[in-house]
N, C-alpha and C positions, 0 to 999 in steps of 0.2 A: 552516378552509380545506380545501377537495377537493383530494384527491393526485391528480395527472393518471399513466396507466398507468404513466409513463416514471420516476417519480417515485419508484412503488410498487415497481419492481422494486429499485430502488437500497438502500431501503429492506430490501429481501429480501435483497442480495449481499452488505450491511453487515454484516450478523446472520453471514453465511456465514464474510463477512473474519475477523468477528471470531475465529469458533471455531475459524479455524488455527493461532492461535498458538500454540494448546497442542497441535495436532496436530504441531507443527514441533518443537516444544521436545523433546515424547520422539523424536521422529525422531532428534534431534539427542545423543542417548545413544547410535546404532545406529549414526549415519553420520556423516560429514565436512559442514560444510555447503555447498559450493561441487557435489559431486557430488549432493548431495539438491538444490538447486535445480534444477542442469541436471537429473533425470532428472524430476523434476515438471512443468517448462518442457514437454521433450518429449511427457511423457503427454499434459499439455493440448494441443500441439500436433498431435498424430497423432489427438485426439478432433477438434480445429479442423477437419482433413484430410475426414477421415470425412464432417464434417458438410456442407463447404464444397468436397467435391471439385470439384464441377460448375463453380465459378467460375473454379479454378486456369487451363482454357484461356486464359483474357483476362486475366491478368495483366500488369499494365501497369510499367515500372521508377516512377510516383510510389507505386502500391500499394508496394511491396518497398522505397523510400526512409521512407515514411511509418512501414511496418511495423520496420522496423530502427531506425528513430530514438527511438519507443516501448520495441521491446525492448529495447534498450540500456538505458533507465532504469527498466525493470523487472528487468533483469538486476542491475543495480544496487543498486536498492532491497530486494528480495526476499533479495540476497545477502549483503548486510551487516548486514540483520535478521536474518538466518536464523544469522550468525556472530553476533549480539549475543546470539542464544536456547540457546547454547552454553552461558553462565554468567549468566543471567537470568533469571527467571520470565517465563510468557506476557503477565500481569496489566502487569507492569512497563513487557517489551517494547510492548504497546501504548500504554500509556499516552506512552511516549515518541516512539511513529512518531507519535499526535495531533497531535505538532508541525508534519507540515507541513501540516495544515489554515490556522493561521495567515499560514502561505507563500504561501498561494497568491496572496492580494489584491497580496505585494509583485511576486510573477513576474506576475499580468497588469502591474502597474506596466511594469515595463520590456519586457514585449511588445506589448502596446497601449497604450501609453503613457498609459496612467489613473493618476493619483494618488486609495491608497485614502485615505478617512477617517482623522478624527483617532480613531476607536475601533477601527481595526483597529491601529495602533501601542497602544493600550490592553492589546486582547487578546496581544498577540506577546509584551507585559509579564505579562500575567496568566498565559500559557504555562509564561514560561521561568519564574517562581517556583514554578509548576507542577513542572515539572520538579528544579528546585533539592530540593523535598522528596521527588519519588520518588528522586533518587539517594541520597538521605540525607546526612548528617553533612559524607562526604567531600565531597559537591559546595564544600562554604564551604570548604575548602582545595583547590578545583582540582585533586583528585585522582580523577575521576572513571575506574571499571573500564572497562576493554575493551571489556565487554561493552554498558554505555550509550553510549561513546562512537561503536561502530561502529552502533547503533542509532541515535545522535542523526546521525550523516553517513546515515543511510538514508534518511533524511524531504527530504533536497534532493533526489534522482532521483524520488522519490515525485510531488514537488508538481509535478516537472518532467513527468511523467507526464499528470497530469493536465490541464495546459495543452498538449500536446501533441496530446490525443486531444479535446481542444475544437480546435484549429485544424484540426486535420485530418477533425474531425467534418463530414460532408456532402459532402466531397470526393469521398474513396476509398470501395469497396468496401469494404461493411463484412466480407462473410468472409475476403478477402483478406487487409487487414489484423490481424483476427484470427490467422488463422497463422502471417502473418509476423513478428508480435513476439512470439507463444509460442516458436515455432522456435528466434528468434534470442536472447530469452533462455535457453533450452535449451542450445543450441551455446556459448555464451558460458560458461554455468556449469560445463561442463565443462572447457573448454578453458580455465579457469581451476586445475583443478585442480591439473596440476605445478607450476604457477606459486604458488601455494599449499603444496606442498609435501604432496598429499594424495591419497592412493590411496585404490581402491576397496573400500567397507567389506566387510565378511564378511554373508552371506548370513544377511537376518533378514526375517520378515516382516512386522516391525512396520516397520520402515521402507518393505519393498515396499507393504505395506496404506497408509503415511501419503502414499507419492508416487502413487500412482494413484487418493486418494480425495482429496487436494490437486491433484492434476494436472487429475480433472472438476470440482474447482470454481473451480482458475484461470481454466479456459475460461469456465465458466459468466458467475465474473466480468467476467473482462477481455472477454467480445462483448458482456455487460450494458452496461459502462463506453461502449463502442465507439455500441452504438445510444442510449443511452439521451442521450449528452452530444449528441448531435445536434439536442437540444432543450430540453434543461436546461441553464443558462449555469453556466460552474463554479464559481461560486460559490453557488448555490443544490444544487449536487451536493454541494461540499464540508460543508457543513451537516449535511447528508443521512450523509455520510461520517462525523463528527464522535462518532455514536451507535456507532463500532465496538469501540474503546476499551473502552466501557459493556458491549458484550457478550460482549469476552474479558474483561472484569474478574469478571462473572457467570459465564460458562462456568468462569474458573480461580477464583472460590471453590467452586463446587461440586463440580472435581475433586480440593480438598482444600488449594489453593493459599491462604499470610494474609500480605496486604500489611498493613504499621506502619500504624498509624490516621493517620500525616503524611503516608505514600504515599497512601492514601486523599483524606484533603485534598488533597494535591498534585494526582490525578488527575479532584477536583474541580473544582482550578481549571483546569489544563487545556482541557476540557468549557466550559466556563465563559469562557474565553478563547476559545476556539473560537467561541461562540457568539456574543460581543459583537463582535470583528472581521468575522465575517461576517454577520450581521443586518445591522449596519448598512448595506451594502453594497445585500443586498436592499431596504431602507428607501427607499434612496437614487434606484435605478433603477424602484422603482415609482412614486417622482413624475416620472420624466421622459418 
């Protein structure tokens, strides 16, 4: 099968997604996580700025509704990952954001009211055993860490993300909206902070280094996300997404990180559950 361009870059942003996790996890030794989001948000947002100044004149309030309703579930998402990578390995952490690949068939469910296949309730199964063996032992006594659980509530703003920027794909201004949801998850994860209970960390520059080379590749991402779903249906994205997983698993065993050979399996099935709920899908819409 030919990757069409829109396809290819997804495929490139994946690779990118992946090898943040470990760039957040040691951030997350220097800083607080609610202030490292916000000050990432903003980097990417002031790169968005730069790139997109010209458009700002014509901003329209559905741009700025569209844009804030995105960032919110990237606010979201990013921020309670970023507090799961606090007391979890990167490898881990992703394998459990995987989860809201799954999700997604059931959120178009209730937004365009599609009922998915009987193999996307398969995969959601194949997932969560997934999951059951990267948290190990505890998960069979329901005693799941902090640090999984605030990862496992990340993957609902996630999938919500992504149905988001398919409805709004071809609408809005794509630089517009690009800034306006970097910004306002920016703003948000700040202005999270007291609330939190978390001051501003002490001057280090591995944290400065991790938000401003996560900050250019939020952006890179999230306008990737923006043009590319304009063409790509989200379920054929999410597939596409599926492979991210895979390359922070790669990226953190090579920076020294060893997931239990049951996390491994786990994070197979996972992958694997990803896969059979959403294949089917595409299967599906290709005979109609």
């Amino acid at each position: 099968m030919r990757l069409r361009p829109q396809e290819t870059a997804l495929i490139a942003i994946t690779a990118i997604w992946g090898s943040t996790f470990l760039l957040v996890h040691w951030a997350m030794q220097h800083s607080g996580p609610w202030f490292f989001v916000g000050i990432r948000f903003l980097v990417a947002g002031v790169i968005s700025v730069v790139i997109f100044r010209r458009v700002l004149r014509g901003i329209r309030w559905p741009d700025i509704g569209a844009g804030v309703a995105i960032g919110v579930m990237i606010y979201l998402g990013y921020g309670l990952q970023t507090v799961g990578l606090q007391t979890i390995d990167s490898s881990t952490s992703a394998f459990i954001t995987a989860m809201y690949v799954p999700m997604v068939p059931f959120a178009q469910w209730a937004v365009f009211r599609k009922r998915p296949p009987a193999m996307a309730f398969v995969g959601a199964g194949l997932a969560f055993v997934g999951l059951m063996l990267i948290a190990g032992p505890d998960a069979l006594t329901l005693t799941l860490g902090a640090g999984e659980i605030a990862t496992m509530l990340s993957t609902l703003p996630i999938a919500a993300e992504i149905i988001l920027i398919s409805v709004f794909a071809g609408k809005i201004d794509l630089g517009r909206i690009t800034i306006v949801q970097l910004l306002t998850a920016g703003v948000l994860g700040l202005l999270t902070m007291p609330v939190a209970g978390e001051s501003v960390p002490e001057f280090s520059w591995i944290w400065v280094g991790c938000a401003v080379g996560l900050g250019a590749a939020s952006c890179i991402i999230q306008l990737t996300m923006n043009w590319a779903q304009k063409s790509v249906s989200p379920t054929r994205a999410t597939i596409i997404y599926a492979g991210e997983p895979v390359w922070a698993g790669v990226i953190g065993r090579i920076a020294g990180e060893r997931l239990p050979a049951t996390a491994l399996i786990g994070g197979g099935l996972v992958v694997l559950g990803i896969l059979a709920s959403e294949l089917k899908l595409v299967r599906r819409r290709a005979r109609e």
